[in-house]
N, C-alpha and C positions, 0 to 999 in steps of 0.2 A: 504494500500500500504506500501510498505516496502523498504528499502535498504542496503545498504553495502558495505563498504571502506575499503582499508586496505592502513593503512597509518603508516610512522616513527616511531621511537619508542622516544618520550618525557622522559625524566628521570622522575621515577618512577608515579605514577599513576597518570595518566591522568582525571581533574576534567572540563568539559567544561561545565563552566556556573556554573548556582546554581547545589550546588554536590548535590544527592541523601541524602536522611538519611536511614540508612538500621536500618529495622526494623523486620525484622526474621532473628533468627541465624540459621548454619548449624542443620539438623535433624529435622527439624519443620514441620509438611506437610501442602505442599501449594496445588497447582492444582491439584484436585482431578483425572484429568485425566494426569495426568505427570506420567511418569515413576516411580516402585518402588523405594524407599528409599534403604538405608544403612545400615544394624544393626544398634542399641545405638553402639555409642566409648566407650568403658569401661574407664575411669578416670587413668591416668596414675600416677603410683607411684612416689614417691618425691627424690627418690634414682635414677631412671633413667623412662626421660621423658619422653623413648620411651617403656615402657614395653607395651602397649596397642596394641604395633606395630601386634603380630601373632595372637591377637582375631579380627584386621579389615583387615588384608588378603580376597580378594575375590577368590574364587570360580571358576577358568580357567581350570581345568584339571591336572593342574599340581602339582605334589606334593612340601609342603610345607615346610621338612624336607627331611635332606638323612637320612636314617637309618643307610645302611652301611658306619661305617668309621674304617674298617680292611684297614692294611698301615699307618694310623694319626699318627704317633709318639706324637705328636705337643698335641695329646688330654690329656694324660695322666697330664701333668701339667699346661694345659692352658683351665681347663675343661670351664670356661664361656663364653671365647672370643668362643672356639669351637662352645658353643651351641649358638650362636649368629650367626657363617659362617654358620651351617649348618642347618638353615632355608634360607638363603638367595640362590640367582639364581645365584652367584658362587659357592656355592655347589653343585645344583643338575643344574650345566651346562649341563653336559655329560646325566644322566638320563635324562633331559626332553624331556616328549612325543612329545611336537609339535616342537622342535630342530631333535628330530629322524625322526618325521615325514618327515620335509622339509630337510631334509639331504638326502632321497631316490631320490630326486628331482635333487641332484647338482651332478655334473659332475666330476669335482675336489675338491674331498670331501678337499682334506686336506686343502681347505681356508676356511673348516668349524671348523676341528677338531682340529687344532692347537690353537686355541683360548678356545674350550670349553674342552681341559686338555691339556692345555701348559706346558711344559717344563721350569724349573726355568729360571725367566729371569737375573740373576745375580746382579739386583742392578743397570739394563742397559736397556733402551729401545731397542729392536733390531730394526733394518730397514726394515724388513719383518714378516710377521706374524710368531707369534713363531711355533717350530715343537711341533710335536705331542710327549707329555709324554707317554712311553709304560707300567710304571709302574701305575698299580692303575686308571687307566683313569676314573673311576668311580667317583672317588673326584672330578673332573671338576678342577674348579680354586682355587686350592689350597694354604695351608701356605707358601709352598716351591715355589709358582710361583711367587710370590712378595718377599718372605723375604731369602731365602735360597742366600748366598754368591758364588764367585767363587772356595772358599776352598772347598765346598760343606759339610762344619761344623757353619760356622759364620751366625749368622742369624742377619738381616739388619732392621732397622726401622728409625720412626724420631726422637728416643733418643738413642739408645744402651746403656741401663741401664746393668752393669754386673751381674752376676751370677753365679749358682753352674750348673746349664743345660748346657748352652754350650757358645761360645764367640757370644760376639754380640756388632753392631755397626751402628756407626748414619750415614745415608746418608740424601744428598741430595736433592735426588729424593723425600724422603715421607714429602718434605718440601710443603705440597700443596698451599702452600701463592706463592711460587715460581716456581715447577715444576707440569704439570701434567701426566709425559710422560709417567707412569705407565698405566694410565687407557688409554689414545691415544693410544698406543700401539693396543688393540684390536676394541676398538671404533670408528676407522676410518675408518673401511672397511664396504663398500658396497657390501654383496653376499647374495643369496637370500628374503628372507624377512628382513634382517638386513639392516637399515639406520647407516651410517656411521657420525651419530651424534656429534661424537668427531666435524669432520671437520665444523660446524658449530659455534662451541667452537671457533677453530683456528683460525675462519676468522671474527671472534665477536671482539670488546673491553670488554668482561666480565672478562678475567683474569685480564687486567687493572684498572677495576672497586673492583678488592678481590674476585671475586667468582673464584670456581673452582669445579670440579667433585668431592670432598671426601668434603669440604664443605657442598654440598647438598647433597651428597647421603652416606654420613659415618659420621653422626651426631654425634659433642662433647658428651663424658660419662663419666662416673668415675664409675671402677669397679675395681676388683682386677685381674692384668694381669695375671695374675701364683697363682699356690698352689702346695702345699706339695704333692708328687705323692705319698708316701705313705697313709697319714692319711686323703688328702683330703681338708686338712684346706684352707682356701683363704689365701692368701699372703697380701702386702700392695694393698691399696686402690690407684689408681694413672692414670690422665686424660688421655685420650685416644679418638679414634673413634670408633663407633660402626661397625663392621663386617657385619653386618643382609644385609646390602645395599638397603636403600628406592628406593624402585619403584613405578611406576603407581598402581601395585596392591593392594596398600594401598589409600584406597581413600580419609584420612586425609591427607596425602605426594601429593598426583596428586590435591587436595584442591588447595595447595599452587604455582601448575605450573603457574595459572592467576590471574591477580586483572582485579575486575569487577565494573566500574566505570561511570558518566554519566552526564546527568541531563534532564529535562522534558525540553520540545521544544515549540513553538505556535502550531507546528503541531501535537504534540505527546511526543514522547521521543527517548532521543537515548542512548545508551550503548556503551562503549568503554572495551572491551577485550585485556589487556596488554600480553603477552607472560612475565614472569618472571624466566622462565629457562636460561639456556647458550644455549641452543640449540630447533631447533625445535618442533613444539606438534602436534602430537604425536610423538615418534619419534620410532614406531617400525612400518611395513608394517602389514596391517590386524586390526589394533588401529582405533578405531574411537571415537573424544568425540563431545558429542551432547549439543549443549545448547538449550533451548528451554523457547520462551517468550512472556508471556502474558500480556495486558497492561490493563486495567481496570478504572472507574471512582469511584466518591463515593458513589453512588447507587451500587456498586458489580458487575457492567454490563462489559462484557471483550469487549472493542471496536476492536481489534486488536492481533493477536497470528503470532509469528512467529520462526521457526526453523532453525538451520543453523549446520553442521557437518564439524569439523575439521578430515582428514586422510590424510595418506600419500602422495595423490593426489591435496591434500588440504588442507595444511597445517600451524599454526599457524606459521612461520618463527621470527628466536631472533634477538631480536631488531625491534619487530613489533608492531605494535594496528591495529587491528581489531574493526571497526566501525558496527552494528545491530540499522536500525532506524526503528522505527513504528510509525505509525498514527494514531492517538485519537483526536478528541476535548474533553479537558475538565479532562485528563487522570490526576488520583490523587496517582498511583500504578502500578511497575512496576514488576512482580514476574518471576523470572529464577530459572532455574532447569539445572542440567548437568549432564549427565550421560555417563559411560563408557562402548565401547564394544567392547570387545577379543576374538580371537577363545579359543574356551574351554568353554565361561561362558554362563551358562542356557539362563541370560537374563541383560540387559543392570545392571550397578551398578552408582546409584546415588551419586555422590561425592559432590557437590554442590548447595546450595541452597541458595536464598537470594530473598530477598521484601524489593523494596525502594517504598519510599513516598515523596512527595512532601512536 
């Protein structure tokens, strides 16, 4: 027999009673009948802790670079931050298949398309969703859509370090300890398959708490901002965020959406599933992630299996715990597995795995 609560959200992980001791790391195969695995995480270089990030990309349909960037000015002397946007899903906004697909579906496209190639926002959140860029639309969400000024020469960040390119200047806005109105801006609409997850955010204590959307999802890096458009050379080395923008399709990043926590019971065991995002999980329509769990004694025998699926019908909500009980006498092992599933991908993808013991 089994159950399930969803209860408060306790600051940070929740240990009720004797904590678990986890005893398999990520990557380890547990249940032979669980869901495939993950690739190996290739080891991430010492210069930037996310280079490992485009060899554990999964496999949706979607493509994971834009090829074309005819129009990019911005490439010529900012070739690394480039090739960092344009693997990310603000690059191939506008190209992607299942954005085009579900765009044949909506009615008044343009509360699609102003979002996936807006029109520079000048350093301003606008009050309505941005219009549609005519030029280039192909870029999706481009350098100019965040950083491009009212002069339409000044390019805007969280330093305005000067230069020989062109003028440039510190706002605000890319203060993400303080504002996050940039990413709100398109993250708060609800149209088709899009959950307007921003709003989640808004109505959380998480910015209170220092998180915020470029936080999690534009990881500190040190790389070199600019180079020589001639020769190519990198320029100075100097901290920054990464452009790539971590998503779920990373299954070390969607790893860290929950902490999985607990303790062994007279009747069994039970598990508590934290929510650690600012906002809902999943938090796109058609997402579904599966945990699934088997309890076991110290003969090897499974007394108890049970499964439970988070989607947008049913969804992990921020600032929540999610409770998973089983029943065993005698249970000395608890083994979870999670796995993820998107339109696009062959077959679910394994993000998670863990074995506690008593």
């Amino acid at each position: 027999m089994v159950g399930l609560r969803l209860l408060p959200l306790l600051m940070g992980a929740v240990l009720l009673g004797p904590a678990f001791i986890e005893a398999q790391t990520p990557g380890d195969s547990l249940d032979p009948d669980a869901a495939p695995q993950d690739p190996a995480l290739p080891e991430a270089s010492r210069g930037d802790p996310h280079a490992s990030w485009l060899a554990r990309l999964i496999s949706d349909g979607r493509p994971t670079r834009l090829e074309d960037l005819s129009g990019l000015s911005c490439a010529g002397c900012h070739k690394t931050i480039t090739e960092e946007w344009r693997h990310s899903t603000h690059a191939t906004a506008w190209i992607d298949p299942h954005y085009n697909q579900a765009l044949k579906k909506i009615r008044r496209k343009r509360g699609c398309t102003g979002c996936h190639a807006p029109v520079p926002l000048l350093g301003k959140p606008p009050t309505k969703i941005p219009a549609t860029r005519k030029d280039d639309p192909h870029l999706g969400v481009t350098c100019t859509t965040c950083h491009l000024a009212e002069d339409g020469k000044t390019m805007l960040g969280p330093e305005g370090h000067a230069n020989e390119g062109h003028p440039s200047e510190a706002r605000e806005i890319f203060n993400h300890e303080v504002s996050n109105a940039l990413c709100i801006t398109c993250h708060n609409v609800n149209i088709g398959p899009v959950l307007g997850v921003a709003k989640d955010f808004e109505a959380s204590d998480q910015a209170e708490l220092g998180d915020s959307c470029v936080g999690c999802h534009m990881p500190a890096i040190k790389r070199d901002w600019a180079n020589d458009e001639l020769s190519g050379k990198p320029g100075m080395v100097r901290s920054g965020r990464s452009h790539r923008l971590e998503t779920s399709r990373d299954p070390a990043f969607l790893r860290e959406a929950m902490n999985l926590a607990g303790k062994f019971t007279n009747a069994g065991a039970l598990l508590t599933v934290t929510n650690l995002t600012g906002h809902r999980v999943p938090g796109l329509i058609g997402r579904e992630l599966t945990l699934r769990l088997s309890l076991y004694n110290a003969r090897g025998q499974r007394l108890s299996r049970l499964s439970h699926t988070f989607s947008h019908r049913s969804h992990l909500p921020v600032e929540a715990d999610f409770e998973l009980a089983l029943e065993g006498l005698g249970a000395t092992e608890l083994r979870v597995t999670g796995t993820h599933k998107a339109p696009g991908m062959v077959k679910p993808v394994t993000f998670i795995e863990r074995t506690f013991e008593r």
